[in-house]
Backbone as CSV, one residue per row, in Angstrom:
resi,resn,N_x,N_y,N_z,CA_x,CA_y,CA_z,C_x,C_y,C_z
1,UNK,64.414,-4.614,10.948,64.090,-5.568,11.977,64.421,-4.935,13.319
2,UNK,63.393,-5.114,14.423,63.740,-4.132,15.226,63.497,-5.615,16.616
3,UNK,64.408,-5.889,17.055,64.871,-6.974,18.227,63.831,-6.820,19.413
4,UNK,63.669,-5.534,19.589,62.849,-5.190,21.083,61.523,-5.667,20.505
5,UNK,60.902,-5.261,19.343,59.801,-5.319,18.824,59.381,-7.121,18.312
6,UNK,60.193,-7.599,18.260,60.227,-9.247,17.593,60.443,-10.052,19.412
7,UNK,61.545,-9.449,20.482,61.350,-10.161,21.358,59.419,-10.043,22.221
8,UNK,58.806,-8.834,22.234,57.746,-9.032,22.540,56.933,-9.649,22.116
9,UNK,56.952,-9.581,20.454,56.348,-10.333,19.727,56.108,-11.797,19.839
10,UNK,57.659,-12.343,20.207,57.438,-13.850,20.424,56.614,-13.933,21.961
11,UNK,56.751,-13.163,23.400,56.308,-13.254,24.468,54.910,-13.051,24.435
12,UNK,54.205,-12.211,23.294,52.927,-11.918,23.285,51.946,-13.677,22.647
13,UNK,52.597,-13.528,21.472,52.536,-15.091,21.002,52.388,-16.780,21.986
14,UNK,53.114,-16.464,22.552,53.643,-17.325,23.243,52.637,-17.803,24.511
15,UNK,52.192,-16.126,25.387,51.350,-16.139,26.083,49.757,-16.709,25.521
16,UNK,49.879,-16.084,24.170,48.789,-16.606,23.653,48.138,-18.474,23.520
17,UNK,49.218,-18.726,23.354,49.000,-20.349,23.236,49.486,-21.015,24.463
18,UNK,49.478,-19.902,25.925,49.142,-20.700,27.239,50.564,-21.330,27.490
19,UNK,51.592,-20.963,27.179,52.806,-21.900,27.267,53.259,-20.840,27.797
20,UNK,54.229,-21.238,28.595,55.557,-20.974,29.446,56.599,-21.022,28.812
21,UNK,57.534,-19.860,29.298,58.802,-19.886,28.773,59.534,-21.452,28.561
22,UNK,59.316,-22.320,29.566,59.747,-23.530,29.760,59.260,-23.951,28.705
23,UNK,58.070,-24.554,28.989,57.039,-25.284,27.636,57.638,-24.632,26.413
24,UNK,57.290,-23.749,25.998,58.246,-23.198,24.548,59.753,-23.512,24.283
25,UNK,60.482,-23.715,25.036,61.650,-24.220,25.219,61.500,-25.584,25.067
26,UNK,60.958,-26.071,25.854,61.258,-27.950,25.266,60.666,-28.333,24.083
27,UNK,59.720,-27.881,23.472,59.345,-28.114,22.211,60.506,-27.304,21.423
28,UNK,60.906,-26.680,21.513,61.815,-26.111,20.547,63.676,-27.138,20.606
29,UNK,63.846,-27.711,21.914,64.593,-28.239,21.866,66.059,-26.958,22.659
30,UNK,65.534,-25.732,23.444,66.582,-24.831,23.948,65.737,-24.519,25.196
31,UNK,66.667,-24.046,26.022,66.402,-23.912,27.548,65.127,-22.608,28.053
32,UNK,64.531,-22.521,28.679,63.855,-21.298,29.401,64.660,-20.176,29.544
33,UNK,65.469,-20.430,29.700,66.589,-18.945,29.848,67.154,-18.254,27.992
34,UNK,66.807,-19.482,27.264,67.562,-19.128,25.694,65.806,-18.354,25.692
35,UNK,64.471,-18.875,25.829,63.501,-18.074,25.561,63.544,-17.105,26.199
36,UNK,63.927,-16.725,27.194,64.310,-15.324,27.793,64.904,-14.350,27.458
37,UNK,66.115,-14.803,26.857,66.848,-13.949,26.576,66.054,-13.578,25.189
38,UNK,65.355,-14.226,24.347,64.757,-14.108,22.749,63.959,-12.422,23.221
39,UNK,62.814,-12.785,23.886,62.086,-12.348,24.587,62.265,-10.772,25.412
40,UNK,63.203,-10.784,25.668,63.981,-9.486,26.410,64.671,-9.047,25.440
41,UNK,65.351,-9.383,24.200,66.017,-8.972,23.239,67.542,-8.705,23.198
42,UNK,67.828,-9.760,24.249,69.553,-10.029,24.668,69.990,-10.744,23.278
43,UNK,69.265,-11.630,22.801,69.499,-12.630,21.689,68.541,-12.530,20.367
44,UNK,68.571,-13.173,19.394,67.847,-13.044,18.662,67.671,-14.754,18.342
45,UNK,66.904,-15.464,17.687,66.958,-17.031,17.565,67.954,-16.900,15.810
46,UNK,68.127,-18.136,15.966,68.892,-18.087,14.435,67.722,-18.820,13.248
47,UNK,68.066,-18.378,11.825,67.163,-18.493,11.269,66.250,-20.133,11.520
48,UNK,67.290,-21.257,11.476,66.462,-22.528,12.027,65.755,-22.754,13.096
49,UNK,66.017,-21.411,14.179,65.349,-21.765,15.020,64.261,-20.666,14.973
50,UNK,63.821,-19.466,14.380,63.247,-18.904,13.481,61.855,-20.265,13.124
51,UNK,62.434,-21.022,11.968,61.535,-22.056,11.129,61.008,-22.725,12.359
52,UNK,61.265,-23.060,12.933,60.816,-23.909,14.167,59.419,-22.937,14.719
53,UNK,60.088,-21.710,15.303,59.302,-20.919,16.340,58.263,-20.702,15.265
54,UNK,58.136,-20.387,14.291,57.056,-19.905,13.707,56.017,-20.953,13.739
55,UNK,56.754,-22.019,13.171,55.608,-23.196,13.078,54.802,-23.445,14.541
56,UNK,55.888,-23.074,15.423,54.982,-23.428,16.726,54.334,-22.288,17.253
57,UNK,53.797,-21.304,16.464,53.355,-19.716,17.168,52.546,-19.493,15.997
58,UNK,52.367,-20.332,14.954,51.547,-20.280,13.669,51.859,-18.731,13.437
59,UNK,52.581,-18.724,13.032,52.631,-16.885,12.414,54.186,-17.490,11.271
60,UNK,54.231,-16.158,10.286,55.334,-16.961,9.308,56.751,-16.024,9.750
61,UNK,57.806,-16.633,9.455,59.111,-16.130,9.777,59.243,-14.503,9.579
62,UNK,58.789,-14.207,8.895,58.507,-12.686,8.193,57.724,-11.969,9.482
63,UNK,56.387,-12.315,9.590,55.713,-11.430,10.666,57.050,-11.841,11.956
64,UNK,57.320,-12.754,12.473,58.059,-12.527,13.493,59.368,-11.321,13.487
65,UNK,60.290,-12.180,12.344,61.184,-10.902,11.881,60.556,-9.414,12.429
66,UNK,59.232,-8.562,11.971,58.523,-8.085,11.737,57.913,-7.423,13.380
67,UNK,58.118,-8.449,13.899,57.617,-8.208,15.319,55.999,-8.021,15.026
68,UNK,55.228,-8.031,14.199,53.310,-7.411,13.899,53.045,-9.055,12.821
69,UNK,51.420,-9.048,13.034,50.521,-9.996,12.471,50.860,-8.607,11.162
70,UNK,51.147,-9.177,9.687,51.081,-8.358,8.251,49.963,-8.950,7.910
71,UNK,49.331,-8.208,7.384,48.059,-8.334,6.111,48.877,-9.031,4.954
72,UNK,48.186,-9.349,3.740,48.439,-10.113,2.534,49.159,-9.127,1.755
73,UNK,48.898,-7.778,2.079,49.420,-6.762,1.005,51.188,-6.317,1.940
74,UNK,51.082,-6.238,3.131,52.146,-6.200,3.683,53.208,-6.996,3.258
75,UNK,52.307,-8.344,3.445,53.473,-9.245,3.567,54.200,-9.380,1.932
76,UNK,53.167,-9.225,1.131,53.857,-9.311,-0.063,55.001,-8.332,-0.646
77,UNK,54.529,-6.773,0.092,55.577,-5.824,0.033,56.853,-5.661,0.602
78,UNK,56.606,-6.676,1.453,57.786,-6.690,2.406,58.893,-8.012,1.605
79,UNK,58.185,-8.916,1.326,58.852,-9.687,0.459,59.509,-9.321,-0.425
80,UNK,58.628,-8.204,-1.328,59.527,-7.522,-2.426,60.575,-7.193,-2.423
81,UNK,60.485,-6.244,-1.415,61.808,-5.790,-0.581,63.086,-6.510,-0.032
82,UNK,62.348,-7.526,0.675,63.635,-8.243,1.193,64.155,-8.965,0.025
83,UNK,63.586,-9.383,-1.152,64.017,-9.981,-2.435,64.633,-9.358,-3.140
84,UNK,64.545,-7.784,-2.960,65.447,-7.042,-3.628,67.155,-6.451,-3.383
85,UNK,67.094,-6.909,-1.706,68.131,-6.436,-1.020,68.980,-7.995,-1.856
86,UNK,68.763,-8.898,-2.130,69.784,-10.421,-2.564,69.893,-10.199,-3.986
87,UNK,71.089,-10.351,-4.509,70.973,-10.698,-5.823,70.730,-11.874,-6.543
88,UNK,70.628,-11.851,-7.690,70.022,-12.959,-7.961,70.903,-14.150,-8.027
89,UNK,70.610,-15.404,-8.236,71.409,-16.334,-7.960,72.091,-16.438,-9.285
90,UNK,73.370,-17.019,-9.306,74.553,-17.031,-10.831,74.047,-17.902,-11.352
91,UNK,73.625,-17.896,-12.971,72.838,-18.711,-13.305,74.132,-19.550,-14.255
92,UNK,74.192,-20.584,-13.812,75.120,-21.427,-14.771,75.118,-21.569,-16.360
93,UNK,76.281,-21.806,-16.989,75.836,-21.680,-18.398,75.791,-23.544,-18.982
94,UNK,74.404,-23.475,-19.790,74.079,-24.758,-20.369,75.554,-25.315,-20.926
95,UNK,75.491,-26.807,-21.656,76.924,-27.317,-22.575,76.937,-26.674,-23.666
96,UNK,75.819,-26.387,-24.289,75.854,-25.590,-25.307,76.603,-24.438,-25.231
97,UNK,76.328,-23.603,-24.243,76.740,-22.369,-24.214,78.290,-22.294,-23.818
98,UNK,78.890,-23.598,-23.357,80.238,-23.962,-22.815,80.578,-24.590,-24.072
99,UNK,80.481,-25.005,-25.114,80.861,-25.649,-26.152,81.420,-24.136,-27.152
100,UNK,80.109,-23.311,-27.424,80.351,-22.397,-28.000,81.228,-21.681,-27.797
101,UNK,81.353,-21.168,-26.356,82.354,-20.340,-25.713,83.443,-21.008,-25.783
102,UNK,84.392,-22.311,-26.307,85.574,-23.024,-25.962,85.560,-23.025,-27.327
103,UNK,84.664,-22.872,-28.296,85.071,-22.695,-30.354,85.554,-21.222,-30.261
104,UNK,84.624,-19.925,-29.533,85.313,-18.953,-29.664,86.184,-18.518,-29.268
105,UNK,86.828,-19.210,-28.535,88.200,-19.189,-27.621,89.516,-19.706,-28.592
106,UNK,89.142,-20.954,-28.949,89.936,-21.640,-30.201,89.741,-20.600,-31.365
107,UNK,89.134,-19.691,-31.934,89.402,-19.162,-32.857,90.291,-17.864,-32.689
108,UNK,89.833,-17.536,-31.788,90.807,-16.251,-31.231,92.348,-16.547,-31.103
109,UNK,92.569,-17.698,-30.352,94.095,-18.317,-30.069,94.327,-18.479,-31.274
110,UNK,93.575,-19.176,-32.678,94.378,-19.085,-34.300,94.257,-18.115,-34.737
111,UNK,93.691,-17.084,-34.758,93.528,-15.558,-35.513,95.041,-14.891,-34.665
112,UNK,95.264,-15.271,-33.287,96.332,-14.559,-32.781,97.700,-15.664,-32.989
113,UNK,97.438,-16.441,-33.183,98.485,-17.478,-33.934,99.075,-17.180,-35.349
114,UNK,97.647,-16.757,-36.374,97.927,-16.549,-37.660,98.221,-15.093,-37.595
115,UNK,98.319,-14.381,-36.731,98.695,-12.773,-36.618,100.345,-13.050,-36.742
116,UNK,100.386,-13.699,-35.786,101.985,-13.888,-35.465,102.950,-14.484,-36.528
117,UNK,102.058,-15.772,-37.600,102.865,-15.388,-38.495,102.955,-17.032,-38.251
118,UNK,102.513,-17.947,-37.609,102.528,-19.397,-37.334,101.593,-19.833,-38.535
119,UNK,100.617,-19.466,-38.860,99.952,-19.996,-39.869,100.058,-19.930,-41.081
């Protein structure tokens, strides 16, 4: 992600749909000077305000990130990528699989019970 390249991006955008730093700012709900700074590349927006700007610049969070309009094959490669940098999410274990795991737990504690000489 390259900041200089994403702040023009939003100013090129922006110009495009005839709005002013101002105007882009009150629809977004942040000042002319917060689009300035986006814009010049003092700041970057945060991802919610990201979801916002895109919707109002019709382009998707990715091409902005991106600072460029991606083709279908881009964008999908680029997805790949950024999907690969996260791991995957911890997948919880069903009751089943928590039932089972708390019998093999109980058998181990009596096999090391009956080791010892309790059984």
């Amino acid at each position: 992600m390259d900041q200089i390249k994403t702040g023009k991006f939003i100013a090129y955008l922006r110009k495009q749909h005839n709005l002013t730093q101002e105007a882009l700012g009150e629809k977004l709900g942040v000042t002319n000077k917060t689009v300035s700074r986006w814009e010049n590349a003092n700041y970057m927006p945060d991802i919610e305000m990201l979801q916002l700007l895109s919707k109002e610049l019709n382009v998707s969070v990715n091409e902005l990130l991106a600072g460029e309009f991606l083709s279908d094959e881009e964008f999908r490669k680029r997805r790949m990528k950024m999907s690969s940098l996260f791991p995957k999410r911890a997948r919880f274990p069903s009751r089943k699989e928590k039932l089972i795991s708390k019998r093999n737990g109980a058998k181990n504690i009596q096999r090391c019970l009956f080791c010892l000489g309790f059984f």
